[in-house]
C-alpha positions as CSV (number, residue, x, y, z in Angstrom):
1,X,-121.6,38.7,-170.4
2,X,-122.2,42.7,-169.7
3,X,-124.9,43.1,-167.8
4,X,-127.6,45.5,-169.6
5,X,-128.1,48.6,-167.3
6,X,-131.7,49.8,-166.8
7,X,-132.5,52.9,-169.1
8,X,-133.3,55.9,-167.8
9,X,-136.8,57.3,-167.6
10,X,-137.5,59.0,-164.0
11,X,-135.1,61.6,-163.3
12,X,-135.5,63.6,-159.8
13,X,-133.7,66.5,-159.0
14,X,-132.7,67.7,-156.0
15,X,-132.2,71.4,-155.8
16,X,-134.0,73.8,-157.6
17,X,-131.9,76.8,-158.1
18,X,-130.1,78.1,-161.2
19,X,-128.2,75.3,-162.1
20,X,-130.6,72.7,-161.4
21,X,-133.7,74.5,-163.0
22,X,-131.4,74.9,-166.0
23,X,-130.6,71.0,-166.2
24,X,-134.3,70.4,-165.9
25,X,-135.3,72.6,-168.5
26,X,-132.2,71.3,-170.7
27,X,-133.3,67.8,-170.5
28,X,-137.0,68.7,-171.3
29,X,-136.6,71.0,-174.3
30,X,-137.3,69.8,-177.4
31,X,-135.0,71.7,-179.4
32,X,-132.1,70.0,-177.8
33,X,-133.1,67.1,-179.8
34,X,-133.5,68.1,-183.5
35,X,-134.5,64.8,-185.6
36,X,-132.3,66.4,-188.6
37,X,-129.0,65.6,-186.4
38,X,-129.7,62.4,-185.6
39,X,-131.4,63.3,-181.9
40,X,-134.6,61.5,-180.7
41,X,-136.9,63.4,-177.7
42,X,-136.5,60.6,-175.1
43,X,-139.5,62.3,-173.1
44,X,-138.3,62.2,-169.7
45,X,-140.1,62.0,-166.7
46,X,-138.4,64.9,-164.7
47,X,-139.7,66.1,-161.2
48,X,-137.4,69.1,-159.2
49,X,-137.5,70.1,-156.0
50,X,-136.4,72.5,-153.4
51,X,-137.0,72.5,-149.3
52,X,-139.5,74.5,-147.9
53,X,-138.8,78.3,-147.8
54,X,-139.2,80.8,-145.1
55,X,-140.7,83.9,-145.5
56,X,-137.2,85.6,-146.2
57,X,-136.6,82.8,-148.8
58,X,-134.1,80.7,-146.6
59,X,-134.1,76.8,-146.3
60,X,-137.1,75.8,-143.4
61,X,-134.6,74.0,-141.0
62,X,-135.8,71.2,-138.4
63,X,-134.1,70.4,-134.4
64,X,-131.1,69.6,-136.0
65,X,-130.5,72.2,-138.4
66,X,-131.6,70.5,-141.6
67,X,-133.4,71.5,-144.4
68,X,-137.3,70.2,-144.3
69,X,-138.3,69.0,-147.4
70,X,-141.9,68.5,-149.4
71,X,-143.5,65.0,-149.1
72,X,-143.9,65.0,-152.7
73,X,-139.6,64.5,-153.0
74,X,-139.8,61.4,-151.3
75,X,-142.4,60.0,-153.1
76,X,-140.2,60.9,-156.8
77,X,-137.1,59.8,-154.7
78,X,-138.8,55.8,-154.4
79,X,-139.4,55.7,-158.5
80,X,-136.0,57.6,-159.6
81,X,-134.0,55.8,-162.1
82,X,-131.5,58.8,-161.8
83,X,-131.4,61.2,-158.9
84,X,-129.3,64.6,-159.9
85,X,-128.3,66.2,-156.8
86,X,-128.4,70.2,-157.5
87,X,-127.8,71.6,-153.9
88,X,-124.9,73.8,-152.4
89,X,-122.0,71.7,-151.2
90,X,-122.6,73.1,-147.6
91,X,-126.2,70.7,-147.8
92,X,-125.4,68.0,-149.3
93,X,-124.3,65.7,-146.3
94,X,-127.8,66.6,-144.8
95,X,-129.8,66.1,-148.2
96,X,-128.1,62.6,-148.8
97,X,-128.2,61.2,-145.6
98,X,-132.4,62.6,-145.6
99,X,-132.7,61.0,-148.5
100,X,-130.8,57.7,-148.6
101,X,-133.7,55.4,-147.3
102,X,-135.7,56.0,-149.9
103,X,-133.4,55.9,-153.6
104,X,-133.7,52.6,-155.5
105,X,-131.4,49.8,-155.4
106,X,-130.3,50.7,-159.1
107,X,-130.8,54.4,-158.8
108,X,-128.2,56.3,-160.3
109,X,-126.9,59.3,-158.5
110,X,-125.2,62.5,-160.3
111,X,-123.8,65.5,-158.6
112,X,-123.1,68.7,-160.0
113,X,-122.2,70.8,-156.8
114,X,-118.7,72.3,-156.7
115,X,-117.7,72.6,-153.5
116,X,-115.5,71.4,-150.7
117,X,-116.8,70.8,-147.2
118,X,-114.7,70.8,-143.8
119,X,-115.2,67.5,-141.6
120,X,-114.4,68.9,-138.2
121,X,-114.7,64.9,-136.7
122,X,-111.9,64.1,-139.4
123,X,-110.3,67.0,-139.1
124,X,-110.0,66.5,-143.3
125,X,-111.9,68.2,-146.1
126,X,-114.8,66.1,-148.1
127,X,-115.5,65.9,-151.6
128,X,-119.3,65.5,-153.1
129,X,-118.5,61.7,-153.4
130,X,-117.1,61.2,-150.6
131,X,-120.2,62.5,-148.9
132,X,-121.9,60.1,-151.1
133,X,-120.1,56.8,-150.1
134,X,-120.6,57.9,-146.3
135,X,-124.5,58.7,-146.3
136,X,-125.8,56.8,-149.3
137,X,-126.9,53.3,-149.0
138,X,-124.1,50.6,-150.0
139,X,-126.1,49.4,-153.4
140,X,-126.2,52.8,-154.4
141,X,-122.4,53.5,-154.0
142,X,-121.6,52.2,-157.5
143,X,-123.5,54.4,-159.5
144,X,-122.1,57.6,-157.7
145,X,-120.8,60.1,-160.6
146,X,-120.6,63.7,-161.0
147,X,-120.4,66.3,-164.0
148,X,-118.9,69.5,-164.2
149,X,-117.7,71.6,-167.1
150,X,-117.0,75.0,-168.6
151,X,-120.7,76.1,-168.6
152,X,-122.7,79.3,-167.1
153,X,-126.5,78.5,-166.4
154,X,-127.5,81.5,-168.0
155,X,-125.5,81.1,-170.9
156,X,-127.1,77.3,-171.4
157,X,-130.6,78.5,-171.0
158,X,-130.2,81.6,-173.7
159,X,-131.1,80.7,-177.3
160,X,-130.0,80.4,-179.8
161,X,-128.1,77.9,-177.4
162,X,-124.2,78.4,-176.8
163,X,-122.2,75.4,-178.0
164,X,-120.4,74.3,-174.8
165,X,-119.5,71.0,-173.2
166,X,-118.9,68.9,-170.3
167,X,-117.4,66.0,-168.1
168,X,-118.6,62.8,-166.5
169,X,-116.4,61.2,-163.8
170,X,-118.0,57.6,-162.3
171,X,-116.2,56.8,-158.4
172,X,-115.7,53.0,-159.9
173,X,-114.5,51.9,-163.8
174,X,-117.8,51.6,-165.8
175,X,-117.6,51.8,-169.3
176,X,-121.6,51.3,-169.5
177,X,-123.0,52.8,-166.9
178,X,-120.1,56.4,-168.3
179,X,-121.6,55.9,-171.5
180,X,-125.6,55.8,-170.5
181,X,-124.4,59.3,-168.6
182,X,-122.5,60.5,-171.3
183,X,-125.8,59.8,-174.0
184,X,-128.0,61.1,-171.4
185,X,-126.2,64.7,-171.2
186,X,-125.0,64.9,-175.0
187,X,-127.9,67.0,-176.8
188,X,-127.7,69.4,-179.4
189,X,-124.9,72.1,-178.8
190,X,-124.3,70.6,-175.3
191,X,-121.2,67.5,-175.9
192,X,-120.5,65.4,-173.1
193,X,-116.7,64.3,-173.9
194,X,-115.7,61.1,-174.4
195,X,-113.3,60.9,-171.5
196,X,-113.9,59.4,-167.7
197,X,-111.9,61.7,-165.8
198,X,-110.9,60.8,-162.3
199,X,-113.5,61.8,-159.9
200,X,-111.5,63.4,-157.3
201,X,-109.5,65.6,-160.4
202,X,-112.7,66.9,-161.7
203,X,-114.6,67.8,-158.5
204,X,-111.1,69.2,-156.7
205,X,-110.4,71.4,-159.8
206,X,-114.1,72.6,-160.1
207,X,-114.4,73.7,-156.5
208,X,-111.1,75.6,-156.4
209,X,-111.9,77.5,-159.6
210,X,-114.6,79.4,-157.6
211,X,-111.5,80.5,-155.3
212,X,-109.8,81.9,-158.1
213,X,-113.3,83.3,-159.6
214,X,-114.1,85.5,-157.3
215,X,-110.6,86.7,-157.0
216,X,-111.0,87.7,-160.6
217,X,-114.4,89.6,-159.7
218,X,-112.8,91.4,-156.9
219,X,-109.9,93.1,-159.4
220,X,-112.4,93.7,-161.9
221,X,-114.8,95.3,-159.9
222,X,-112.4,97.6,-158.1
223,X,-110.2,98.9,-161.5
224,X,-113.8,99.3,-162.8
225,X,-115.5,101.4,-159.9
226,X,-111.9,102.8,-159.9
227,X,-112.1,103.4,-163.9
228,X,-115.4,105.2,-163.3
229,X,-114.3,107.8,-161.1
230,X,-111.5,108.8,-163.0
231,X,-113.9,109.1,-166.3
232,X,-111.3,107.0,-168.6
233,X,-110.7,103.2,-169.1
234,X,-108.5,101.4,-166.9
235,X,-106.2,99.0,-169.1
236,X,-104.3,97.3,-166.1
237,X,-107.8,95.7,-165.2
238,X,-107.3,92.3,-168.0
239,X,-103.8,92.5,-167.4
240,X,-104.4,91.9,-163.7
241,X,-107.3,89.3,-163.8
242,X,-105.1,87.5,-166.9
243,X,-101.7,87.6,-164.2
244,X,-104.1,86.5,-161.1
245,X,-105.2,83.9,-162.9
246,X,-102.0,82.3,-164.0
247,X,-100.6,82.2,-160.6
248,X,-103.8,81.3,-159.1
249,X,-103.8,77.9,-161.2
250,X,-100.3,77.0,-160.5
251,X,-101.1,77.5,-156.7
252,X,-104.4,75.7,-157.2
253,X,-102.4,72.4,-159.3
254,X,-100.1,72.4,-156.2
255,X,-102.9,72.5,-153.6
256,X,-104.8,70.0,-155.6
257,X,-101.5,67.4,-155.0
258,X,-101.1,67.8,-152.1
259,X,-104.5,66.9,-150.7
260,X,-105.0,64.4,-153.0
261,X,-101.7,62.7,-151.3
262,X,-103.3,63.4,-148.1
263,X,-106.1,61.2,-149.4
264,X,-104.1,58.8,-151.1
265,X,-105.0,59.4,-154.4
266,X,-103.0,59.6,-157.0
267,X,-104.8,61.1,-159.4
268,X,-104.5,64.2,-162.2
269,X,-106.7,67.1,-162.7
270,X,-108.6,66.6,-166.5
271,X,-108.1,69.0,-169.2
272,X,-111.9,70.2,-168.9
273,X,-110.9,72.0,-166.1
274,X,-108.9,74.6,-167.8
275,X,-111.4,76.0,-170.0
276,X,-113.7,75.9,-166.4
277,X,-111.5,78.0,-165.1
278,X,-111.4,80.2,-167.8
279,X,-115.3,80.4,-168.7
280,X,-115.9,80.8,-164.6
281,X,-113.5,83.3,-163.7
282,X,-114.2,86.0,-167.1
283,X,-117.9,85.2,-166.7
284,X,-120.3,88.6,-165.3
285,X,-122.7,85.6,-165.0
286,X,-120.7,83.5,-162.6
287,X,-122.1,84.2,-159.2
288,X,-118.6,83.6,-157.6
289,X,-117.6,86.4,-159.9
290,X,-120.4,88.1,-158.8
291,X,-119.8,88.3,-155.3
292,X,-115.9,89.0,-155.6
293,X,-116.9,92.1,-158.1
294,X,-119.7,93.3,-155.7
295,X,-116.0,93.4,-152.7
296,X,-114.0,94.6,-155.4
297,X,-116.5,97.8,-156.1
298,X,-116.8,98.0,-152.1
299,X,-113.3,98.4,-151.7
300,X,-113.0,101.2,-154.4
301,X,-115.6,102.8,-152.1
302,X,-114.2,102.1,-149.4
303,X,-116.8,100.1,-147.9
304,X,-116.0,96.7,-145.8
305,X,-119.6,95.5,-145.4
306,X,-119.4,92.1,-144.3
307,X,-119.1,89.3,-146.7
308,X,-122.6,87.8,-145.4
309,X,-124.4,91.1,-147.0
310,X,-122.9,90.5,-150.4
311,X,-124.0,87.1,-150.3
312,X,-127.7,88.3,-149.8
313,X,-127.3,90.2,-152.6
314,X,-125.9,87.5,-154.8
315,X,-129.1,85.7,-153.8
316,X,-127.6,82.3,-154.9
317,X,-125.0,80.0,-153.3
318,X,-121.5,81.4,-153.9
319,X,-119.6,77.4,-153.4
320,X,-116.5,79.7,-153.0
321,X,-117.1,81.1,-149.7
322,X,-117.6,77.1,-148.7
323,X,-114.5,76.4,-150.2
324,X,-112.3,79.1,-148.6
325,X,-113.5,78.8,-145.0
326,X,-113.2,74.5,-145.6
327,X,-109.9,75.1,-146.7
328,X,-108.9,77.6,-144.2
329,X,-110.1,75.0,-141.6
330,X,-108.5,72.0,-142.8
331,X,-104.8,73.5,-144.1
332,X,-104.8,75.0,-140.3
333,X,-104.9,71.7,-138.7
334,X,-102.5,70.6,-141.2
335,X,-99.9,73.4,-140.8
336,X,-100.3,74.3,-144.1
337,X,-101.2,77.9,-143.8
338,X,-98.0,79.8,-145.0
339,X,-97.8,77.0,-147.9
340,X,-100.7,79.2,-149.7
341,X,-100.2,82.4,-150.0
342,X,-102.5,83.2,-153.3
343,X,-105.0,81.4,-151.7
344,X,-104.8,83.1,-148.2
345,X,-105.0,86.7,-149.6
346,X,-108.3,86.2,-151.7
347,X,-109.4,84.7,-148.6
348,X,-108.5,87.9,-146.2
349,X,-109.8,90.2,-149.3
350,X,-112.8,87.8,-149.3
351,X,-113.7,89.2,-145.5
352,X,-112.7,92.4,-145.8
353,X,-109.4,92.0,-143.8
354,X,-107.5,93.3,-146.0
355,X,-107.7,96.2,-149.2
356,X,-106.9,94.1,-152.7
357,X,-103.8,96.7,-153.3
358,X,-102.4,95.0,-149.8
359,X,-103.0,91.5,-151.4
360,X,-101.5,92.1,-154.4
361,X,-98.4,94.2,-152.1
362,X,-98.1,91.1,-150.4
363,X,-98.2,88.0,-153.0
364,X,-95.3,90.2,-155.1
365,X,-93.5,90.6,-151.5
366,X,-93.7,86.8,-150.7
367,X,-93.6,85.3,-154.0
368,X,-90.9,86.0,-156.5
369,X,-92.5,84.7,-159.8
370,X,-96.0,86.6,-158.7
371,X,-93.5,89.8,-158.3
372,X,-91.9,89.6,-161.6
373,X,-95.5,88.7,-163.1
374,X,-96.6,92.3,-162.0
375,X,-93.4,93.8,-162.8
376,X,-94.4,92.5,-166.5
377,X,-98.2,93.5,-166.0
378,X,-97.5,97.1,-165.5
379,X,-94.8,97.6,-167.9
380,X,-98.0,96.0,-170.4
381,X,-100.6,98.2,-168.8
382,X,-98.0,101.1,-170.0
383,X,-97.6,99.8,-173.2
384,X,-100.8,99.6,-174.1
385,X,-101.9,103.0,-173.0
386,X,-99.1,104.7,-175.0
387,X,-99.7,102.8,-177.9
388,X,-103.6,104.0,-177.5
389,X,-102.6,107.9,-177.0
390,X,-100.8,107.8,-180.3
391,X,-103.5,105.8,-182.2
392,X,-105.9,108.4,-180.9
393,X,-103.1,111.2,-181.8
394,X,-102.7,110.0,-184.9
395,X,-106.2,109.5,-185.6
396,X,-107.2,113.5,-183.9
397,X,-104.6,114.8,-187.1
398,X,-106.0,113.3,-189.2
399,X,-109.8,115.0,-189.0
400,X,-107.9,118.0,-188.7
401,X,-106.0,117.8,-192.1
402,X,-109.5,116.7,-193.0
């Protein structure tokens, strides 16, 4: 006999920036549960929070470099039937191990971080579960999940509400416990698919696609500050992002093998992740984006200011700074570093090392495909542009003859 899970009714989150203020307010609105399509309000009991905050609106940190958080979390954490943890990847060893002691026996626990995070005693890179299974308590390890999806937090909170959807992995085979998630997180215009994906896929494939997002932002913001100067449209700037992008993800799917080997996984990356991609890395909204537009502009002007002042500026947790410098760490040790080369030039454009002309220079110099995938770009870029002076040609005689 199946053993009847306990419903949930007190959910905590953990984190209260974007994404986890939009979660909360998702789960509490009740438009996303119209009665004409079948929805019913479940009425959750929802309590965020957030650390203390300094003056200058940083994380309060104790002795040991950990965020200090309000008494009031720990008394929500004792009664939480699910806790959603909603903090940057670079926190959430500290904020699980914090709060461990204090989660249920049958609390369920939900990440929604995308992020990898360098282990310098293992010398390996961890994943959000894996942090979990190492700080959390063992009765909580079964219920260890996390969701991830093409979906913006501005673009979720805006109404009329853009129809989008996500995934649910669980760490262990639960067909119950996937589909209490999966009910929990399907409301009106927001799906949660059918599928379980495998955990390590659709975390892995999530934090990379921040890599490759702010790649994106960087050639958009540099043929656009570029665009502006010379007072006409540059049409090489989709062409670029759309190439970037293509040999981004085939460097990414081989990355992604190879450390899931390393882990001895065996495991596949799930469809979701494509249109994550996509949605993160064409999205002004995406904060990886963001911050790789904010270099790209720099660079047109040439400015190098350090990649810590464009993070101020973001204001939010950019996972793919995390991402690169865990990488950077953990493919070094490996002797891995020359196996990369996409991702080792967004991370020298990412610091200012090196101009994003260079980068480009040097993945068509060191890469064959990437080479003849510019060739193509330009040859498109000059394409269009002709066929655009002879549409506007054609359309300039005509008001004449008018």
């Amino acid at each position: 006999m199946t053993e009847q899970l306990k419903p949930i009714k007190n959910i905590l989150i953990l984190g209260n920036g974007s994404w986890g203020s939009t979660i909360c307010g998702m789960l509490q609105d009740p438009e996303r549960y119209p009665e004409e399509k079948g929805f019913t309000y479940p009425g959750y009991n929802i309590k965020i929070h957030g650390p203390r905050m300094t003056i200058g609106n940083r994380p309060l940190l104790d002795q040991d470099s950990a965020a200090i958080w309000p008494e009031a979390a720990f008394i929500d954490a004792q009664s939480a039937d699910l806790t959603i943890f909603a903090v940057p990847s670079a926190h959430m060893r500290a904020t699980a191990h914090t709060f461990a002691a204090y989660f249920p026996h049958d609390c369920y626990i939900l990440n929604v971080a995308k992020g990898i995070v360098y282990d310098e005693k293992k010398h390996s890179v961890d994943l959000m579960h894996e942090i979990f299974i190492q700080e959390l308590k063992s009765y909580n390890r079964p219920w260890i999940a996390s969701l991830a999806g093409p979906n913006i937090a501005r673009e979720i909170r805006e109404k009329p509400f853009l129809a989008t959807s996500t995934a649910i992995a669980t760490l262990f085979p639960n067909k119950q416990y996937h589909e209490l998630l999966k009910d929990t997180f399907t409301l009106h215009r927001f799906t949660t698919l059918q599928d379980n994906p495998d955990i390590l896929g659709l975390e892995l494939s999530s934090a990379l696609k921040n890599v490759i997002a702010f790649a994106s932002g960087v050639v958009h913001g540099y043929y656009e500050e570029q665009a502006s100067k010379e007072g006409k449209l540059e049409v090489k700037i989709m062409n670029t992002i759309g190439s970037l992008i293509e040999i981004s993800a085939q460097e990414a799917e081989y990355m992604y093998h190879r450390i899931a080997k390393d882990k001895g996984y065996e495991g596949r990356i799930p469809y979701i992740a494509l249109g994550d991609l996509i949605t993160t890395a064409l999205s002004k909204d995406s904060r990886n984006f963001k911050a790789g537009r904010l270099r790209g502009i720099a660079q047109a002007k040439g400015d190098d200011r350090p990649i810590e002042e464009i993070l101020d500026y973001v204001g939010e947790a950019v996972e793919s700074v995390t991402t690169t410098n865990s990488l950077a760490n953990y493919f070094r040790g490996k002797g891995w570093e020359k196996d990369f080369i996409v991702f080792r030039n967004i991370r020298r454009v990412m610091y200012g090392q090196i101009h994003i002309e260079e980068a480009l220079d040097s993945l068509a110099e060191g890469h064959p495909k990437i080479a003849r995938l510019l060739d193509a770009m330009e040859k498109r870029a000059r394409r269009n542009h002709e066929r655009d002076k002879r549409k506007t040609e054609i359309k300039k005689k005509g008001l004449e003859q008018d």
